[in-house]
N, C-alpha and C positions, 0 to 999 in steps of 0.2 A: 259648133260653127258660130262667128262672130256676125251679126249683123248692124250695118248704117246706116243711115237716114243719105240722100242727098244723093242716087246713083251709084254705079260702079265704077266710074272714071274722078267722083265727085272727088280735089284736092282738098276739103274737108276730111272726107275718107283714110285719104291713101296718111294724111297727116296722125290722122287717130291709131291709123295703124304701127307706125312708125313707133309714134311712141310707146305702146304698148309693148313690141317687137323690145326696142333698147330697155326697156322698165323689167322683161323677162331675162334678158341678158344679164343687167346686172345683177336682178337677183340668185341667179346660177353662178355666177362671179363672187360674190359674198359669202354664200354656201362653200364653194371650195376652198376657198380662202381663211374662212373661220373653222371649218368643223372635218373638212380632209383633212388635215394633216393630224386629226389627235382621234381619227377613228378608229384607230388601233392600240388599243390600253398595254398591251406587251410593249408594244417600241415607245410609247409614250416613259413607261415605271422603266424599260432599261434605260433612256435616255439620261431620267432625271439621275438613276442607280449612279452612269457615267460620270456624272456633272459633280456628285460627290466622292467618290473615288479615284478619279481623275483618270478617268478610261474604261472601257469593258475590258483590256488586257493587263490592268496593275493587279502586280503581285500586293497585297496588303500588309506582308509581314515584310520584305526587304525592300520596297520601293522598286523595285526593277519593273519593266517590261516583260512581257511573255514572249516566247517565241514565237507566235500570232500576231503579236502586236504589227501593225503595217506601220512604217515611217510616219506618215502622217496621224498617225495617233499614238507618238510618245506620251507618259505620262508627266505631267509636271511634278517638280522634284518636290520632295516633302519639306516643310520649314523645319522642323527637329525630330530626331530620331535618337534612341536608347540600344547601343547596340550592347548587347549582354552577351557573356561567356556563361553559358550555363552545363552541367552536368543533368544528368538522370536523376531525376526527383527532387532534383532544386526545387523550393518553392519559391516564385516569380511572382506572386498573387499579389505581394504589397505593391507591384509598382504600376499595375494596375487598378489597386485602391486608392492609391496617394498621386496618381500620377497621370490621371483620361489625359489631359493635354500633350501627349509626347507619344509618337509615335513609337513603337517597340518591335528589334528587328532581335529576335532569342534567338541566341543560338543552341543547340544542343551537341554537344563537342564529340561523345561516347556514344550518341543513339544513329547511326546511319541513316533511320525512317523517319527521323525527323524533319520537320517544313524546314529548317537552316539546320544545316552541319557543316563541317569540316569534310573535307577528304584522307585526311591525316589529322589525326589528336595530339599535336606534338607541339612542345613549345608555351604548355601554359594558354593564357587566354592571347596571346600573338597570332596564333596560328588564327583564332576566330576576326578579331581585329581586321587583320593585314587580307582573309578571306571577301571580310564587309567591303572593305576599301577596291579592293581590286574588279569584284563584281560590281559595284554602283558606282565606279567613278565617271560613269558619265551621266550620273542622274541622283548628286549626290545633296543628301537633306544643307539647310544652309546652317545649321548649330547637328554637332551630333556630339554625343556624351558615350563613352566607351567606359561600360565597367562591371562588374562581378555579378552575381544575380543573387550573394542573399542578403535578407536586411544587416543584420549582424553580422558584422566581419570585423574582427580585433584591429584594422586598420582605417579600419573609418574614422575622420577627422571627427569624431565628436566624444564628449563625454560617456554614453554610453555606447557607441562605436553603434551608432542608429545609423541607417543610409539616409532616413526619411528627410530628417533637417538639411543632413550635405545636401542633397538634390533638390530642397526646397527653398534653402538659401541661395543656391546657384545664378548668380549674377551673365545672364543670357549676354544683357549690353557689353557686357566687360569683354565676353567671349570674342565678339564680331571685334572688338578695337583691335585684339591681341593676338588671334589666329588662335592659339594654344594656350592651356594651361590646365596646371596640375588640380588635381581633389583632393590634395592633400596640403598643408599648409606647416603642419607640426614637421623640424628638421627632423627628430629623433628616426634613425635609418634609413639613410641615405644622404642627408645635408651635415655639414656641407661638403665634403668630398667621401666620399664611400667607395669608390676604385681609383687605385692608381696602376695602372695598368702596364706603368714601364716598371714597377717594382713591386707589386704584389706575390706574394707567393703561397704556396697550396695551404689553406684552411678545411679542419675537417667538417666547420658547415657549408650549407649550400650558400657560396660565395664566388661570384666570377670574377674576380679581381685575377688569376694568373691565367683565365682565359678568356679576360676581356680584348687583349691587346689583336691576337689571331684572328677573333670573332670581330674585330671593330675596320680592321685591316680588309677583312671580307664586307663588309656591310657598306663601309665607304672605299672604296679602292683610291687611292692616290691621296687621300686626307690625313693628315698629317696625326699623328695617334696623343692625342692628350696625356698629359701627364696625369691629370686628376678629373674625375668623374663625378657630381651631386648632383642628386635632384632628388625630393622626396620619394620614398617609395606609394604605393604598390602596382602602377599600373592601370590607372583611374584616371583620366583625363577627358578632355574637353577640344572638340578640335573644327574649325568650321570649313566651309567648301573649298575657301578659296585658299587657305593653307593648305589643302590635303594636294591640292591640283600645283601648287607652285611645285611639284617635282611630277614627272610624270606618271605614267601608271607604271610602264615599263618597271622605272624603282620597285614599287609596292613587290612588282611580278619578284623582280630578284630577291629583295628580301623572304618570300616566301619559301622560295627554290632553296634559300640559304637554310632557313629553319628545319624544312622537310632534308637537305641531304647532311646535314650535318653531323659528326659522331656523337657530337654532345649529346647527353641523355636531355629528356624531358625537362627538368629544373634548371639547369643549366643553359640550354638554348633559350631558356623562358625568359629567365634571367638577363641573360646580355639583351636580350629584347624590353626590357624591363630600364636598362637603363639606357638604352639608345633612342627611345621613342621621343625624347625633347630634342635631341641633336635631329632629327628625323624630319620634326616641325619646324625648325630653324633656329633653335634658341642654341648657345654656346655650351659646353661641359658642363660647366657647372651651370646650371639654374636653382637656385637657389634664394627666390626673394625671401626681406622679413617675414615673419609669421605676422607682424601688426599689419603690413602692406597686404598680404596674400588675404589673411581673415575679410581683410577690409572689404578691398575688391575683388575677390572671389568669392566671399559671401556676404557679403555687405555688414558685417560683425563688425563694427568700429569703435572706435574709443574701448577698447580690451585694456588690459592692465598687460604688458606685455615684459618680464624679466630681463629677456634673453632677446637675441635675433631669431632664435629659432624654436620659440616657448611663448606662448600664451595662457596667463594663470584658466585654470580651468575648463581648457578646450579639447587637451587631448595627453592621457597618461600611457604609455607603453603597458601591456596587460602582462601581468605576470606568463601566462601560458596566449598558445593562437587560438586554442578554441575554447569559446567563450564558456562559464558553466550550462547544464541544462537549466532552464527556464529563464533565463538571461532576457531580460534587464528586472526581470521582478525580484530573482533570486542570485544574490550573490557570491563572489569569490569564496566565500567559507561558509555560503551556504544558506545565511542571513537574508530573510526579506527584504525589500529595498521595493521605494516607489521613485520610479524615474522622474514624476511628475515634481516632486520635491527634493530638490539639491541635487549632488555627485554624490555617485557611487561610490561606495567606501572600499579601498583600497585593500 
């Protein structure tokens, strides 16, 4: 109990009281204010968990929401994402050595228990692609890079057909100016016309030149069927949000349905998918820029020594065979040690 000098009526009293009374207030006031809200160390570490993940319901490998996710806590869409066709025991590990900045949405094409799959394995890496697209396009990264998952692939635009430089050269800025563009810059297979689709006829490699024209007629209905079809091979490209969304999703849905009901085998549906994905993004039959132009602003590689329109001295040789030798890039074509670090690979 508090005691006063001056009576029990004294307005010196009731004043002292007063203030004491509001001086207890606020300090209960302060208390809640500062130290409620973070007396619970669980909701404080998920909160912060949320703040960098961009929700408690993002998925971390494809950017989607969960089916928990409530409206009001969409996740914010990723700035770049790596969407990979990969198989069973691909190794994937370089691109997360050479590559923490980029988000990576694997797919696994053959493994059903896989975090990303297909529902059907058909069509090459399309069927993985056109699956990405369909599921995120409403939460879709603002640069995404679509392409193979191992380092070494006899089509990689570099001297020793490395992923690591293509994707390290990769010109981000150039991407967002242009909506689309190829990882390949060398013409050799595909530039500058590789289908002509009103006059092609049956080759006994895998070539869709005399079932481009049927396959092109279903992809686009009503579009008038080109005479001539380029654009570098393999199916490596570069494509940002607001290209993917200038056609709706619906599209994406049909070409899918196209891939999955078609009699075309595997190679072949992969194929026509292969060369339809620039007409796709909005560019004309043929794309086919310089190789001086494409090196340039595609991987910022300028002032090359450039031959040809579609050849840059020492950028990219056609490999005798597609798979590489074993130990590749130490050991080469016949077997011959070889350091990548000094000069081209000997032929």
């Amino acid at each position: 109990m508090l005691f006063f000098r001056g009576g029990v009526n004294s307005p010196r009293r009731r004043n002292q009281e007063k203030a004491i009374f509001c001086t207890i207030l606020i300090i209960y006031a302060l208390y809640f204010l500062f130290f409620a809200g973070s007396s619970d160390p669980k909701r404080s570490e998920t909160s912060a968990e949320d703040a960098v993940k961009g929700g408690p319901h993002r998925d971390s490998r494809s950017g989607k929401a969960s089916p928990s996710a409530s409206a009001s806590r969409q996740p914010q869409a990723l700035d770049k994402d790596m969407v990979v066709a990969s198989m069973k025991g691909d190794d994937v590990s370089w691109l997360y050595t050479y590559f923490p900045e980029w988000h990576k949405s694997i797919y696994v094409a053959d493994d059903k228990k896989a975090p990303l799959t297909v529902a059907l394995n058909k069509g090459r890496e399309s069927m993985v692609y056109l699956t990405y697209i369909i599921d995120n396009y409403d939460n879709l990264p603002d640069s995404i890079l679509f392409i193979h998952s191992q380092r070494y692939q006899w089509h990689n635009d570099d001297p020793y057909y490395d992923g690591v430089p293509v994707l390290r050269n990769f010109q981000v800025p150039y991407l967002q100016k242009q909506g689309y563009v190829n990882l390949r810059c060398a013409w050799v297979l595909g530039c500058p016309a590789e289908i002509h689709p009103l006059s092609d006829t049956h080759r006994n490699d895998v070539h869709a030149g005399e079932y481009f024209k049927t396959g092109f007629m279903e992809l686009f209905p009503g579009a008038e069927v080109p005479e001539e079809v380029g654009v570098s091979c393999c199916a490596q490209f570069a494509v940002t949000r607001w290209k993917i969304r200038e056609r709706p999703k619906s599209d994406y849905v049909r070409y899918r349905k196209w891939l999955a009901e078609t009699t075309l085998p595997d190679d072949l549906s992969g194929r026509i998918m292969e060369y339809s994905w620039h007409m796709i993004f909005g560019k004309g039959p043929v794309y086919c820029p310089t190789a001086e132009e494409c090196y340039c602003k595609v991987f910022g590689l300028c002032n090359l020594d450039c031959p040809t329109e579609g050849d840059c001295a020492g950028r990219y040789v056609l490999p005798p065979y597609s798979s590489l030798p074993k130990g590749w890039p130490y050991i080469g074509w016949k077997g011959q040690k070889q350091d990548p670090s000094k000069g081209l690979p000997e032929a």
